[in-house]
C-alpha positions as CSV (number, residue, x, y, z in Angstrom):
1,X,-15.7,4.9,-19.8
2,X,-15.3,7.8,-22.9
3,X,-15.3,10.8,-21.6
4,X,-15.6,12.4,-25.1
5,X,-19.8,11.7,-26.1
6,X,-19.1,11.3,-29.6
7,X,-16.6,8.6,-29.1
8,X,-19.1,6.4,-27.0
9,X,-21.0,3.6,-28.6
10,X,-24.5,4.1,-29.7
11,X,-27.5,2.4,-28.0
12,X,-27.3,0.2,-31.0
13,X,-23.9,-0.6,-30.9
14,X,-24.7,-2.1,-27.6
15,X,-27.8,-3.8,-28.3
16,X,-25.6,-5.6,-30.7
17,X,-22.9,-6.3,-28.6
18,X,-21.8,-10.0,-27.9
19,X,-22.2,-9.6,-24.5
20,X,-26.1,-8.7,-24.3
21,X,-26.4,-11.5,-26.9
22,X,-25.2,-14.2,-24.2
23,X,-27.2,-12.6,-21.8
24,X,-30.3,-12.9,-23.7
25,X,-29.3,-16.3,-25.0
26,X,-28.8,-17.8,-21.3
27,X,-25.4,-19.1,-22.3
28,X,-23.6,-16.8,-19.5
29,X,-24.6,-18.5,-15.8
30,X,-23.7,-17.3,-12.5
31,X,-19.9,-18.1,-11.9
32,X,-19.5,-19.8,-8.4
33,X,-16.7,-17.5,-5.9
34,X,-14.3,-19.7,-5.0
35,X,-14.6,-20.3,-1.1
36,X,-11.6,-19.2,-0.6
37,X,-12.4,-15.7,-1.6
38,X,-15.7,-16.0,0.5
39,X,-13.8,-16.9,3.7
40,X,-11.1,-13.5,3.0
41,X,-14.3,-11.5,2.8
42,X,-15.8,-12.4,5.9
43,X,-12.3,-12.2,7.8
44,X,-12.3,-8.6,6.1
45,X,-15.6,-8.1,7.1
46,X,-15.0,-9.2,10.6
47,X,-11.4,-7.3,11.2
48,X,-13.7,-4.0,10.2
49,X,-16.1,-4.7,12.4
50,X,-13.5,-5.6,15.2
51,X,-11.6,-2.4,14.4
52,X,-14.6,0.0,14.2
53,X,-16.0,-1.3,17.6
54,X,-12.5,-1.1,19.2
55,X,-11.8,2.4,18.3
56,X,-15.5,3.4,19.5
57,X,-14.5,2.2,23.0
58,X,-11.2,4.0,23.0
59,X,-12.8,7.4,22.0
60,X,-15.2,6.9,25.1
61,X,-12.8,5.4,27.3
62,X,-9.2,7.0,26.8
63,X,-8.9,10.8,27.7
64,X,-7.6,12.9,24.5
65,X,-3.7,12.9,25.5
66,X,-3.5,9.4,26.3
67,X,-5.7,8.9,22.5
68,X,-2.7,10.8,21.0
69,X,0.1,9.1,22.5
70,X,-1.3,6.0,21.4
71,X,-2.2,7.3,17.9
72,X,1.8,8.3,17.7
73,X,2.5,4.8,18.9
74,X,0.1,2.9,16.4
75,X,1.9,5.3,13.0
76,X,5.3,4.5,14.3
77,X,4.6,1.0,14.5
78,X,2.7,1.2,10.8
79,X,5.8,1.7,8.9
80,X,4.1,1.2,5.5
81,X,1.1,3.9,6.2
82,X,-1.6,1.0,5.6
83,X,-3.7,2.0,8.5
84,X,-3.1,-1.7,10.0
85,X,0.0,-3.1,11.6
86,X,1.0,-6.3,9.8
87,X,3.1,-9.0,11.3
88,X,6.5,-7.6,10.3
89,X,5.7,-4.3,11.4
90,X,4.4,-5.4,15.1
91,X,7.9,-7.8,15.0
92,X,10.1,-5.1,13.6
93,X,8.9,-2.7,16.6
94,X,8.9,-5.6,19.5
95,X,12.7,-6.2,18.8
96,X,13.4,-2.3,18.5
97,X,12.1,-2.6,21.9
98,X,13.9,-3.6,25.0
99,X,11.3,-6.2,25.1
100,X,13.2,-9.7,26.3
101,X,10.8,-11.9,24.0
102,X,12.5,-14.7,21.8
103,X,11.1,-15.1,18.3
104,X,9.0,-17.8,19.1
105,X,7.0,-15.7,21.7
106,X,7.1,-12.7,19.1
107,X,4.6,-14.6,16.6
């Protein structure tokens, strides 16, 4: 994007542009997502979805001091401030614990 309006391309400029020209032509197709890709979506899709609905029920469930305490828990446990608590993070905090679990139990 150009902020500046007389640095932008004219409406001719773009009709001519290569790209419209392969559009009009046919010769660029719809490029397949690799399934791979697909199946990350719908895990993302499906950890949102988990997530929303889990925080719903704790809102109605958990009285608002018991909500904070686990909020505190939760960002001291999310060392990198991502908003989820990766593998490392939840194994990091489980051997900070006093928690007696061996490794093997920890994943």
């Amino acid at each position: 994007m150009t902020v500046n309006a007389d640095d932008r391309p004219t409406a001719m400029d773009c009709y001519n542009h290569q790209w419209f020209k392969d559009v009009s032509s046919g010769s660029v197709t719809n490029v397949a997502i690799d399934p791979d890709v697909m199946n990350n979506l719908r895990k993302f899709q499906g950890h949102s979805t988990l997530r929303r609905a889990c925080l719903t029920i704790l809102v109605k469930m958990i009285n608002p001091k018991e909500f904070l305490k686990l909020r505190d828990q939760f960002n001291s446990i999310d060392t990198n401030l991502s908003g989820t608590i990766e593998a490392a993070e939840l194994k990091a905090a489980i051997k900070q614990s006093d928690s007696k679990l061996t490794d093997a139990e920890i994943d």
